[in-house]
C-alpha positions in Angstrom: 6.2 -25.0 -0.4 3.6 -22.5 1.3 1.9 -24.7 4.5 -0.1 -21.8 5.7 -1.9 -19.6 5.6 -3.6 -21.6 2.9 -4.4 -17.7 1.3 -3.7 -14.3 1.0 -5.8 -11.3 1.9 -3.9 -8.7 1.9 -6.9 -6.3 1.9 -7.1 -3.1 -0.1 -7.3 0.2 1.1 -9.0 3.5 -0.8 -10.5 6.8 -0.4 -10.2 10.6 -1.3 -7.1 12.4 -0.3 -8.2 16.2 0.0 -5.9 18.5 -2.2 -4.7 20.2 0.7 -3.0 17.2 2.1 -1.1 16.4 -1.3 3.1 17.0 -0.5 2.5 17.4 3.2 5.5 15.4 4.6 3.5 12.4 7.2 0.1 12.6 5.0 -1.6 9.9 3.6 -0.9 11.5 0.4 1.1 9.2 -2.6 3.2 10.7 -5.0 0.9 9.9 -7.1 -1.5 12.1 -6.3 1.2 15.0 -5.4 1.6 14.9 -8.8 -1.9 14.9 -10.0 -2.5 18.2 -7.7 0.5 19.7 -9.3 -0.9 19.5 -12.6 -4.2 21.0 -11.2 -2.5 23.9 -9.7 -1.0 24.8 -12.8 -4.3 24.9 -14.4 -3.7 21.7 -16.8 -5.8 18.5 -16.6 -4.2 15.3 -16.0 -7.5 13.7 -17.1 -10.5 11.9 -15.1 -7.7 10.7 -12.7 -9.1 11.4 -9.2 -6.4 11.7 -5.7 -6.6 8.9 -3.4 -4.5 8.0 -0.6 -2.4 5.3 0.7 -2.6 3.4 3.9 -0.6 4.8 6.7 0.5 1.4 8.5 0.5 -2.0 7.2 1.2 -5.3 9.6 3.4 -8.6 9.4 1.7 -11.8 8.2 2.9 -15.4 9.7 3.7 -18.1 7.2 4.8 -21.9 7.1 6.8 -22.8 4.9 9.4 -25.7 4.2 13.0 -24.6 3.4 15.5 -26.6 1.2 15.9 -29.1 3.7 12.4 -29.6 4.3 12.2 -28.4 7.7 9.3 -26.2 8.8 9.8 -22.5 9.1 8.2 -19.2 10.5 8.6 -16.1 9.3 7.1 -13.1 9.9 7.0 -10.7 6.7 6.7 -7.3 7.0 4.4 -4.9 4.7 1.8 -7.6 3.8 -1.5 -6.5 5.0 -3.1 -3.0 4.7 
């Protein structure tokens, strides 16, 4: 069982990715929207789907928890908040 954090807020991060930045290696870009610019370029429409981008770092979260043994345990996870 979870001890703490009693929640998880991993946050969400948005916004526009100019097309210029789409399959620039180190970007913000996502596949995703590589994809979607590809299609542009070739003159076909992919739909109403707009670029975005990604976050560029995400940090480790603490948690509490009790192993098999019911001992109390830290870990730090990577990759958990934007």
């Amino acid at each position: 069982w979870i001890i703490a954090p009693t929640g998880y807020y991993g946050n969400y991060c948005e916004g526009s990715c100019p097309a210029y930045l789409a399959g620039v290696p180190g970007s913000a870009s996502s596949f995703h929207t590589a994809v979607v610019n590809q299609y542009r370029m070739r003159g076909l429409n992919p739909g109403a789907v707009n670029s975005c981008c990604i976050p560029t770092k995400l940090s480790t979260m603490s948690m509490l928890y009790f192993d098999d043994e019911y001992n109390i345990v830290k870990r730090d996870v990577p990759n958990m908040i934007v």
